[in-house]
BAZAMAR-623037 format. One line per 4 residues: number of its first residue (from 1); their letters; for each residue x, y, z of C-alpha. Coordinates in pm, 1 decimal. Example, Ala and Ser with C-alpha at 12.3 -4.5 7.8 and 13.67 -1.06 7.14 Angstrom:
BEGIN
1> as> 1230.0/-450.0/780.0 | 1367.0/-106.0/714.0 .
***
This chain:
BEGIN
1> xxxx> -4927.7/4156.8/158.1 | -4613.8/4300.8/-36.9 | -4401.9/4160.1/219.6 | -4535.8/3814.4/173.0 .
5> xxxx> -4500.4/3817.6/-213.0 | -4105.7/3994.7/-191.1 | -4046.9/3652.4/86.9 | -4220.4/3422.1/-157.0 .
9> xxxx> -4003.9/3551.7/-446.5 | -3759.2/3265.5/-642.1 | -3490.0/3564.8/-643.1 | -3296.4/3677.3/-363.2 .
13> xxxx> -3254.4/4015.6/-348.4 | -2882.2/4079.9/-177.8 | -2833.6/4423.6/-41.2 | -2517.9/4657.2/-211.6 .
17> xxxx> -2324.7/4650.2/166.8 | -2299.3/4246.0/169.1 | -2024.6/4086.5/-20.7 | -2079.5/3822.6/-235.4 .
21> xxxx> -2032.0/3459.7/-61.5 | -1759.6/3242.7/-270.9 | -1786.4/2859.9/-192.2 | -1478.4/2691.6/18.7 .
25> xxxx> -1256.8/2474.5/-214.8 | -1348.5/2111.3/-161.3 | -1049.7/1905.5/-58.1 | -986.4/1545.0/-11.8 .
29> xxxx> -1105.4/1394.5/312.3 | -754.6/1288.4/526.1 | -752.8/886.2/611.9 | -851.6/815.6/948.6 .
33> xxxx> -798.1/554.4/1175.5 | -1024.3/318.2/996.8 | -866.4/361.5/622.3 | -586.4/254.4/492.8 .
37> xxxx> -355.4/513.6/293.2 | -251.6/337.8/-5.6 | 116.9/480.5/-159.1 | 203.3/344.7/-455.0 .
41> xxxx> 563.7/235.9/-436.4 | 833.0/29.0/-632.9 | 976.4/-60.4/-259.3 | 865.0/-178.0/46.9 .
45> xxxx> 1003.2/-279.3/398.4 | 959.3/-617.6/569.2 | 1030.6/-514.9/967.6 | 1165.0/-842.0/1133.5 .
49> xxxx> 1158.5/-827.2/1490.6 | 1124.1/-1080.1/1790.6 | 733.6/-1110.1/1761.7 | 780.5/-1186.9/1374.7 .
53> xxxx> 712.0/-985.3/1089.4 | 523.2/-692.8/1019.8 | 321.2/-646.1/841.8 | 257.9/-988.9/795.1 .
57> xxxx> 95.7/-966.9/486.3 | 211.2/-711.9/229.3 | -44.0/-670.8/-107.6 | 252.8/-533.2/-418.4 .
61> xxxx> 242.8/-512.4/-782.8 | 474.3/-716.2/-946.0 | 819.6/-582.6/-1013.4 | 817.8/-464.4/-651.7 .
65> xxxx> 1128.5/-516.5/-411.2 | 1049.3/-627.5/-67.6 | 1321.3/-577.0/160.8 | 1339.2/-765.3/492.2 .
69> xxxx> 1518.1/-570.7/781.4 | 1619.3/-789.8/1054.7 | 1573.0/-487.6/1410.8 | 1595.2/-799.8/1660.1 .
73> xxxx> 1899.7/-849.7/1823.5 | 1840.2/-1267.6/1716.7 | 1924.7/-1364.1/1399.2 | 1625.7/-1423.9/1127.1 .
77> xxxx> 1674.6/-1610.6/808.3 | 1378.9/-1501.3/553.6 | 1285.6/-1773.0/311.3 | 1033.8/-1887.2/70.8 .
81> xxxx> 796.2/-2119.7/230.7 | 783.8/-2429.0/305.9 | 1015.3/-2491.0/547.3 | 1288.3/-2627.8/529.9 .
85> xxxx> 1301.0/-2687.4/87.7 | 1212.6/-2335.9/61.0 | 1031.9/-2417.6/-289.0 | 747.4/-2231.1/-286.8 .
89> xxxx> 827.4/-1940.3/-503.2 | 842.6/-2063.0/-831.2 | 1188.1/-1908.2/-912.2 | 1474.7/-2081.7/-889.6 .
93> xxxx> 1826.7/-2025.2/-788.0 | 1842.8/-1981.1/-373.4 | 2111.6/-2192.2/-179.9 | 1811.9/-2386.5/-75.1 .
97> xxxx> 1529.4/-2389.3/-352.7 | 1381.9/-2102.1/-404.8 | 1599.1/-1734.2/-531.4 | 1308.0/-1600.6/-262.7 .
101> xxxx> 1593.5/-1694.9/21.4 | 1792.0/-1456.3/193.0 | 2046.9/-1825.7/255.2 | 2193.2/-1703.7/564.5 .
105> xxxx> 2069.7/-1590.4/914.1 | 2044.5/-1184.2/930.8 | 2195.5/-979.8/1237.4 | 2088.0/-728.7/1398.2 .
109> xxxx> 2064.5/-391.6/1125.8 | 2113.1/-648.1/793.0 | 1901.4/-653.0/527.3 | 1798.8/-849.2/226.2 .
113> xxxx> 1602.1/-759.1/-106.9 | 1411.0/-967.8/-334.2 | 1217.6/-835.9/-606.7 | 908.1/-1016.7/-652.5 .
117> xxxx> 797.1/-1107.4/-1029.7 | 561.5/-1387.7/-1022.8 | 200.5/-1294.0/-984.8 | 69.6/-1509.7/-645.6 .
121> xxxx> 39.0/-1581.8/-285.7 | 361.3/-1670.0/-108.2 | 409.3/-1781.2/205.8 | 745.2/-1753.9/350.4 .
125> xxxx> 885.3/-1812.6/715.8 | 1170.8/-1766.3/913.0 | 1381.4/-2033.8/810.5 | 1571.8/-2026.0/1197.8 .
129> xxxx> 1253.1/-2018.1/1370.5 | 1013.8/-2132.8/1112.8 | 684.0/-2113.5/1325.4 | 721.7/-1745.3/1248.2 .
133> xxxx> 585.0/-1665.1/910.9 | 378.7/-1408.5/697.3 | 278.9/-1394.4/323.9 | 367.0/-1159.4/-0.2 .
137> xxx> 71.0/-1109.3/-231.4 | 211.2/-1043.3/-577.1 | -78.3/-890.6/-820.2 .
***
C-alpha cells in the first residue's frame, strides 16, 4: 500500500543522479510552402518577361518604389492602364497621361522606377503588347 500512496502523490520525487530537465526555447515556426513570407520593404521588383509580369499583382504601402525590369529579349513599355491614354493613375505628368509611364519601350536589362503615392488599385499593361497586364495595390 505505501507504494500506491508514494505513485498517487501530487509531488514528484526526482532522484539526486538525474539532472534537472530545462525546456527547449520556443522559436518561430519557418513559412512553408503554403504561407507567404511577408518583408516589409520600401522597394520592390516588377520581373517583365515574355509570359508577362510577375508577380502580377504586388500588395505595397504607399511611398513604395516599384521597379519594372524588362529580362525578355522584346521590348516592354510599362504604363498606367488603360491602354493606350494611360490615365488611370491619378498623377499626372507621363508623355502619355499618367507620370505611372515608363514612355518608351524597355530592352533587354533596362529598368524603370515609379514610386507609388496614391492609395488604390491600378491596373497597368504593357503599353507594346497591351493584352499583357497586372495590377499595383497601393494601401
Amino acid at each position: 500500500m505505501l507504494a500506491l500512496l508514494v505513485a498517487c502523490s501530487p509531488e514528484q520525487v526526482v532522484p539526486e543522479t538525474e539532472e534537472p530537465v530545462v525546456p527547449e526555447e520556443q522559436t518561430a515556426p519557418t513559412p512553408t510552402e503554403t504561407e507567404e513570407e511577408v518583408v516589409p520593404s520600401s522597394e520592390h521588383t516588377v520581373r517583365i518577361t515574355s509570359s508577362g509580369f510577375e508577380p502580377k499583382t504586388l500588395t505595397i504601402k504607399t511611398g513604395t518604389t516599384v521597379t519594372f525590369t524588362n529580362e525578355d529579349s522584346n521590348q516592354h513599355w510599362p504604363a498606367s492602364a488603360m491602354h493606350p491614354t494611360h490615365t488611370a493613375y491619378p498623377e499626372s505628368g507621363g508623355c502619355i497621361g499618367s507620370k505611372f509611364d515608363a514612355c518608351k519601350g524597355l530592352a533587354q536589362g533596362e529598368s524603370f522606377s515609379f514610386t507609388f503615392n496614391e492609395i488604390g488599385s491600378w491596373g497597368y499593361h504593357d503599353h507594346l503588347r497591351a493584352s499583357m497586364t497586372g495590377k499595383i495595390v497601393v494601401e
